[in-house]
C-alpha positions in Angstrom: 1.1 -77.6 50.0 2.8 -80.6 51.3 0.5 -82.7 49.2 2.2 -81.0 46.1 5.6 -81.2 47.5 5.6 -84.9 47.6 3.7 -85.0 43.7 6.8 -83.2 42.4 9.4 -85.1 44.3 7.8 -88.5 43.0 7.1 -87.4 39.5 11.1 -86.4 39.7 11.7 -89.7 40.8 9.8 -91.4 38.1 11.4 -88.6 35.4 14.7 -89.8 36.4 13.8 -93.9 36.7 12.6 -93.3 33.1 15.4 -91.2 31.8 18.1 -94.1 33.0 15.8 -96.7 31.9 16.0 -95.0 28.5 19.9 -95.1 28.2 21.2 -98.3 29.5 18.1 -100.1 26.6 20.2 -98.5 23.9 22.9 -99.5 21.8 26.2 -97.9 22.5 26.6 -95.3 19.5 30.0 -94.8 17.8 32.6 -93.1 19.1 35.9 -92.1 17.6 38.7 -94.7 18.4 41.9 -93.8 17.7 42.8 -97.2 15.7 39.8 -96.5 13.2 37.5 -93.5 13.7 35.2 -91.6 11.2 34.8 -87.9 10.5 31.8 -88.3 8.7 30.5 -85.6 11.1 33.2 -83.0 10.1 32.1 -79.7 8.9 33.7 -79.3 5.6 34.8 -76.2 4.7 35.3 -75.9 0.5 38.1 -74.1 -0.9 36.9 -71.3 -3.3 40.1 -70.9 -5.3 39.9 -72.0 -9.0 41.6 -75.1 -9.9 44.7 -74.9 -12.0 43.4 -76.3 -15.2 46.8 -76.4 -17.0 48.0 -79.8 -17.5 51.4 -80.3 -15.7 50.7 -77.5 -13.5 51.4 -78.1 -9.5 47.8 -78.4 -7.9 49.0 -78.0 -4.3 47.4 -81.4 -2.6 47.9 -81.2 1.1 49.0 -84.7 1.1 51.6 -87.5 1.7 50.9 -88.9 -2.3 47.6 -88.7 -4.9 46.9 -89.7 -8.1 44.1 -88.8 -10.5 43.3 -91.9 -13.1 41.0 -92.6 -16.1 38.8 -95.7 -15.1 38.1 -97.0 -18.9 41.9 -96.9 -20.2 43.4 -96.6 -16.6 45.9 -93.9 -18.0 47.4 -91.6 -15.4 46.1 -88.2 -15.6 48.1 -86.4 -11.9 50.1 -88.0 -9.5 52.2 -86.9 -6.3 54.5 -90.0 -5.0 51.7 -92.4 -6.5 53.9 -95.2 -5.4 54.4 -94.1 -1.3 53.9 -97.2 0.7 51.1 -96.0 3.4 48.6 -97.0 5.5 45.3 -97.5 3.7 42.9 -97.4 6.9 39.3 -97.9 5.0 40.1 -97.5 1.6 41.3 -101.3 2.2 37.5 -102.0 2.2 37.8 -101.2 -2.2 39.6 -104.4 -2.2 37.2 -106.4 0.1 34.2 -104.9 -1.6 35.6 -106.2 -4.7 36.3 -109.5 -4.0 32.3 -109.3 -2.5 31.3 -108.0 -6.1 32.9 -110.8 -7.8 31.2 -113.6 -5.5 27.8 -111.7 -6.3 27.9 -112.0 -9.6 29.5 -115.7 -9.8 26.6 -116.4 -8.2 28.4 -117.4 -4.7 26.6 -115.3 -3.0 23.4 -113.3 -3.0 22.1 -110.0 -1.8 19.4 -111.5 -0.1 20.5 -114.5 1.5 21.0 -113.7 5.7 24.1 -114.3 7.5 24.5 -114.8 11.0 27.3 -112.9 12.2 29.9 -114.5 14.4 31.8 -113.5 17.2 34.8 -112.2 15.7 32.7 -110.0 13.4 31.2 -108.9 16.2 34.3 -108.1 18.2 35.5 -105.7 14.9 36.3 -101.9 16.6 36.3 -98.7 15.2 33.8 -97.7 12.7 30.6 -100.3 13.0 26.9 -100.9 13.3 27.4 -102.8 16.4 26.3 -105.8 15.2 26.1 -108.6 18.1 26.9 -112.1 17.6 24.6 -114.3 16.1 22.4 -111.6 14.7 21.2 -112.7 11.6 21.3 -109.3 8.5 20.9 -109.7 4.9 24.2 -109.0 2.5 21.8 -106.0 1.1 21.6 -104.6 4.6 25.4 -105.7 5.4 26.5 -103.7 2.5 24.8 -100.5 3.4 26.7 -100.8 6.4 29.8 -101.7 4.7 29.9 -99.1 1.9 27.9 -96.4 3.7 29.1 -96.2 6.8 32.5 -97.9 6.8 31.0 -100.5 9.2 34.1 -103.1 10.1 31.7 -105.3 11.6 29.7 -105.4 8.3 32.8 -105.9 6.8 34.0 -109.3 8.4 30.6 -110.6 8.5 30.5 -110.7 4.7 34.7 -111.3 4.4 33.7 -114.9 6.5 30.6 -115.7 4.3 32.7 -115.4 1.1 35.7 -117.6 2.1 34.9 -118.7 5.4 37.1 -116.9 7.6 38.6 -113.2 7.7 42.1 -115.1 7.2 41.5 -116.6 4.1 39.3 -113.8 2.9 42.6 -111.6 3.6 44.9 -114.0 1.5 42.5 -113.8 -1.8 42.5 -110.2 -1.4 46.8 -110.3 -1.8 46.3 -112.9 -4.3 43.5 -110.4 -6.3 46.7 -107.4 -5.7 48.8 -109.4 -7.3 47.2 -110.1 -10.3 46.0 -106.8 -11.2 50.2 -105.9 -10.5 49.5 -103.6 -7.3 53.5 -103.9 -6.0 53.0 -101.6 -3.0 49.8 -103.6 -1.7 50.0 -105.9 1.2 46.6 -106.6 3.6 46.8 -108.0 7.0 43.3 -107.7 7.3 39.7 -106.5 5.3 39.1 -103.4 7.2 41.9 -101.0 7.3 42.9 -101.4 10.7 46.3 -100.1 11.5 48.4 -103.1 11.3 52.2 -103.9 10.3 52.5 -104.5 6.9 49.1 -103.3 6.0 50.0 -101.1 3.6 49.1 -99.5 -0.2 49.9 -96.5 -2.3 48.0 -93.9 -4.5 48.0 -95.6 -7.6 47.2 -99.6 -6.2 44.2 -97.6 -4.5 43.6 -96.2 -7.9 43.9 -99.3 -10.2 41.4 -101.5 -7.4 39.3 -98.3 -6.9 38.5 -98.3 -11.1 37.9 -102.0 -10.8 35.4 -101.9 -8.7 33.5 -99.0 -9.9 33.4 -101.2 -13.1 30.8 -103.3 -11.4 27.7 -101.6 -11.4 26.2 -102.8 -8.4 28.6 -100.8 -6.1 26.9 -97.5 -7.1 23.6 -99.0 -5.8 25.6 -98.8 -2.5 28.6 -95.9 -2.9 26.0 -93.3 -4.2 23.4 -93.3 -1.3 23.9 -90.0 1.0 21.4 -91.9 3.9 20.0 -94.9 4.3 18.9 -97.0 7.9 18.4 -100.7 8.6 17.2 -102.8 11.7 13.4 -101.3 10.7 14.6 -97.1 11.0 16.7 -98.0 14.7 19.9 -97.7 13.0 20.9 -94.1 10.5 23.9 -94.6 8.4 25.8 -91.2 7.0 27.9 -91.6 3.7 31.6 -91.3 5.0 32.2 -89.6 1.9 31.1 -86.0 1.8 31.5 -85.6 -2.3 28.5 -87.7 -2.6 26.2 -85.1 -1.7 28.3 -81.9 -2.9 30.3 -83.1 -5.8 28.4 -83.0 -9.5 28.6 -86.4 -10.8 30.1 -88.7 -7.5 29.6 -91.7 -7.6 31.3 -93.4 -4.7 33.8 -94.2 -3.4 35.6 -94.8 0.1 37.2 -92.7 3.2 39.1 -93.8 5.5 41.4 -92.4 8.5 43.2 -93.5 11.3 45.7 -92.2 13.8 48.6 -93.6 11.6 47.4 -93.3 8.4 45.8 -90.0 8.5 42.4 -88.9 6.2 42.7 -90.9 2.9 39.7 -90.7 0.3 39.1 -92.9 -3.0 36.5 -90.5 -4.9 35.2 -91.7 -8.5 33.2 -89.3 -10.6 31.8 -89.3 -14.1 30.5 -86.9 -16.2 29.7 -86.9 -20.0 31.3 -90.6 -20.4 34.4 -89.3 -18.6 35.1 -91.6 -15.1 37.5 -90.7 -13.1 38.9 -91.9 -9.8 41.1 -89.7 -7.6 42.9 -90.4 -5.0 44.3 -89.1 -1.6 46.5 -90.4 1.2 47.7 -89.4 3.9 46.0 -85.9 4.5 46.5 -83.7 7.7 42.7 -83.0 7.9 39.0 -83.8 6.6 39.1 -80.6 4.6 42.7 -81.9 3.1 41.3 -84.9 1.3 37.8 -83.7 0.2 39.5 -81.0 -1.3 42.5 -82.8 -2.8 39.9 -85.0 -4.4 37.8 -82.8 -5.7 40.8 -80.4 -7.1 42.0 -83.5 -9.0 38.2 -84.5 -10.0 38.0 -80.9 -11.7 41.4 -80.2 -13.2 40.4 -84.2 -15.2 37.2 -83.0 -16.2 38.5 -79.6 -17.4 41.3 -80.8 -19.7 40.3 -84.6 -20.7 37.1 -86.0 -22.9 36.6 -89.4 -23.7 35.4 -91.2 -26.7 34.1 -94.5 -27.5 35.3 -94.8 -31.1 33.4 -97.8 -33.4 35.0 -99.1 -36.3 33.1 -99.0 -39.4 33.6 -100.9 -42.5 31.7 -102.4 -45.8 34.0 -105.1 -45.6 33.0 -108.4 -44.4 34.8 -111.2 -45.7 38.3 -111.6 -46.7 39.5 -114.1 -49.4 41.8 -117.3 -48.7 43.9 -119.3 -50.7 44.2 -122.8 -50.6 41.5 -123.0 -47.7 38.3 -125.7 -47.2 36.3 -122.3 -47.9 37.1 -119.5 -50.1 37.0 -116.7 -47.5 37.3 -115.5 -43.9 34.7 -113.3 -41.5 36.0 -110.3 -40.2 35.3 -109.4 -36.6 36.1 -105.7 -35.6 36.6 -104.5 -32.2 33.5 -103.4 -30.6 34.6 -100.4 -29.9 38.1 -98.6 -28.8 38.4 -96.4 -25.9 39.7 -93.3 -26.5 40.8 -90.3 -23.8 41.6 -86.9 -25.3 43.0 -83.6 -24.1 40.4 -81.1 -24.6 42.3 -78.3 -26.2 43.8 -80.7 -28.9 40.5 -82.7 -30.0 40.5 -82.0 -34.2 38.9 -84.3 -36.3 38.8 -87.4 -35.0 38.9 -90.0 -38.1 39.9 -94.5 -38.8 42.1 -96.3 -40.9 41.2 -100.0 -41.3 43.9 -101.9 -43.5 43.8 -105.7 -43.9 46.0 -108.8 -44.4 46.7 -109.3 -47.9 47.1 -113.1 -49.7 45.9 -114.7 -46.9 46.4 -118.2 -46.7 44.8 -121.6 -45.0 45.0 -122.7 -42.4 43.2 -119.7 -40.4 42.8 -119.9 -36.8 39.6 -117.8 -35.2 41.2 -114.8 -33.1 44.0 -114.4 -35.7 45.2 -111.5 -36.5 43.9 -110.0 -40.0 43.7 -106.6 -40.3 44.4 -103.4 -38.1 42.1 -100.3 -36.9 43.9 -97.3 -36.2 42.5 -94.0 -34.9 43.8 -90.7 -35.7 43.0 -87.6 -34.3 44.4 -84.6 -37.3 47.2 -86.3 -38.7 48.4 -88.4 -35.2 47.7 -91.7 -34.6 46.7 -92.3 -31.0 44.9 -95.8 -30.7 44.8 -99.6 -33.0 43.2 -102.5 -32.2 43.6 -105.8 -34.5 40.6 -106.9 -36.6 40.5 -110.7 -36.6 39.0 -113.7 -38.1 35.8 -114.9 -36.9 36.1 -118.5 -37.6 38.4 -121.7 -38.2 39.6 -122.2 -41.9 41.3 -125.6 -42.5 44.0 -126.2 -45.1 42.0 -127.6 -48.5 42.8 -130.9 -48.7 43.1 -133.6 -51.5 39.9 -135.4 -50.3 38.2 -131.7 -49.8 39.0 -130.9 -53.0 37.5 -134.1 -55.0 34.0 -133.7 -52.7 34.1 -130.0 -54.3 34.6 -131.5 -57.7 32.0 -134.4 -57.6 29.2 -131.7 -55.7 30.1 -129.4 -58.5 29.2 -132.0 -60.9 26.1 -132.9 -59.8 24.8 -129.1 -59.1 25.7 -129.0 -63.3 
């Protein structure tokens, strides 16, 4: 009996020896923090009212400002103060992940080249894979982390490979808003962190959202529901719940903080139709993945779009008093067309050209004019233009014609 009494108290001991050993050898897991945390966990629960599907109606987002857009023509479909100046928490990461897009395909940087992450990266909070300094992860891996799982430390270990430090990184991502015209943009840094003067609103997260889902490579990234890295020892969740529920998601980005509540950037496409909608500043989970996907159906009920080519038997086009005699067309490849459902009749083109053209002709000028109608209303026309360079015939042109001409006889 005693013998058994000490067996149990020293396999106890050992049980509990192990048990502690256990816990202090692993990582630290995430926790929510109240500058940056994640509800990736959050039980949603779907609203099963219809959506309104009359255009102009009042769709009842429970949310400081959202804006549905087309990505192809980047006409606005919905909108609810789409120019609010807010707090973008992790959406900023479109903007970063953009700029990352752009050095992958200019070749500055590859997908499977390591980096070894620094101590700043390291020192990111909130939402992270708890990368420790010096550790060396692919930008494949780095991405996953990034895009999956809102990781901040991913985030500023990639920001510093492209341009060195997060600083810099930050100041081409203001100098990337301004060009595409996003006036209620300013970053203070590439995660979403609460900061003063990070700010955005509805329709800048909109117009960078449908640039980035232009790049194909992102989906690679924004579609995946799980993924792990570090050989299984880390799981990453997709922040974004429509990716597994929503029919035709294809990315994009969540993000919520204390000050900037739950905002969601959520592209979708069915049928040729993409669409990006987006919320900020919602009071819960259940607020944005419901906004979003409210605005995601009411696009898809009332809007089609169509990729119209122009067609023609026409090739060349005569001109006077030119080195040659006559002028290649080149048509647009194709013009992007988005329709309300309800109003789609026959869909038919116009092409009318220059007439008495004459030398000199520069390539790219314009020469003629597509123009789509849809019944009797004209709703789209691109130029047709020249293809090539046509000089002015000159006198010592002209006597080379004459003299070939007589020796063909």
């Amino acid at each position: 009996m005693l013998i058994r009494k000490r067996l149990c108290r020293i396999t106890a001991v050992l049980l509990s020896v192990a048990v502690m050993t256990f816990v202090f050898s692993q990582k630290p897991q995430a926790v929510s923090v109240v500058s940056e945390y994640d509800a990736s966990g959050e039980e949603i629960i779907w609203e099963t009212a219809g959506t309104v599907s009359d255009i102009g109606d009042n769709l009842q987002i429970n949310a400081a400002s959202a804006v549905l857009m087309e990505v192809n023509t980047g006409e606005i479909l919905y909108e609810m103060n789409p120019d609010e100046a807010l707090p973008p928490a992790s959406i900023t990461k479109i903007m970063s992940l953009l700029l990352i897009m752009e050095a992958i395909e200019n070749g500055s940087l590859s997908l499977h080249e390591s980096i070894t992450v620094s101590e700043h990266a390291a020192s990111m909070g909130g939402s992270q894979i708890w990368l420790e300094e010096n550790e060396k992860m692919t930008v494949d891996d780095l991405l996953k982390a990034a895009v999956i799982a809102s990781a901040n430390d991913a985030t500023v270990a990639l920001a510093e490979k492209v341009c060195g430090s997060e600083e810099s990184f930050v100041a081409a991502m203001n100098e990337k808003a301004k060009n595409l015209g996003l006036n209620s943009t300013h970053f203070m840094n590439a995660t979403g962190l609460d900061a003063d003067g990070h700010i955005s609103s509805a329709h800048d997260v909109a117009v960078m959202s449908a640039e980035l889902i232009k790049h194909p490579l992102i989906k690679n990234y924004s579609t995946v529901w799980m993924e792990s890295l570090r050989g299984g020892e880390t799981e990453l969740v997709n922040t974004n719940r429509l990716i597994r529920f929503y029919d035709g998601a294809t990315g994009l980005k969540t993000g919520t903080t204390s000050t900037a509540g739950y905002c969601l950037s959520a592209t979708a496409e069915r049928n040729g139709l993409s669409l990006v909608a987006v919320i900020m500043k919602g009071d819960s989970s259940n607020d944005r993945f419901n906004g979003a996907r409210k605005l995601l159906d009411y696009g898809f009920a009332n809007y089609t779009f169509k990729s119209i080519k122009p067609e023609t038997d026409v090739k060349y086009l005569p001109v006077k008093r030119g080195q040659h005699d006559t002028v290649e067309i080149e048509l647009p490849e194709s013009i992007s067309l988005l329709l309300i459902k309800n109003s789609v009749k026959d869909i038919s083109q116009k092409i009318t050209f220059s007439q008495n053209l004459t030398a000199p002709i520069k390539r790219g000028q314009k020469i003629g004019t597509v123009e789509i109608f849809v019944g009797d209303k004209s709703v789209a026309a691109e130029d047709i233009t020249a293809k090539d360079d046509v000089k002015t015939k000159s006198f010592l042109s002209s006597f080379e014609n004459m003299i070939r001409g007589l020796f063909i006889l």
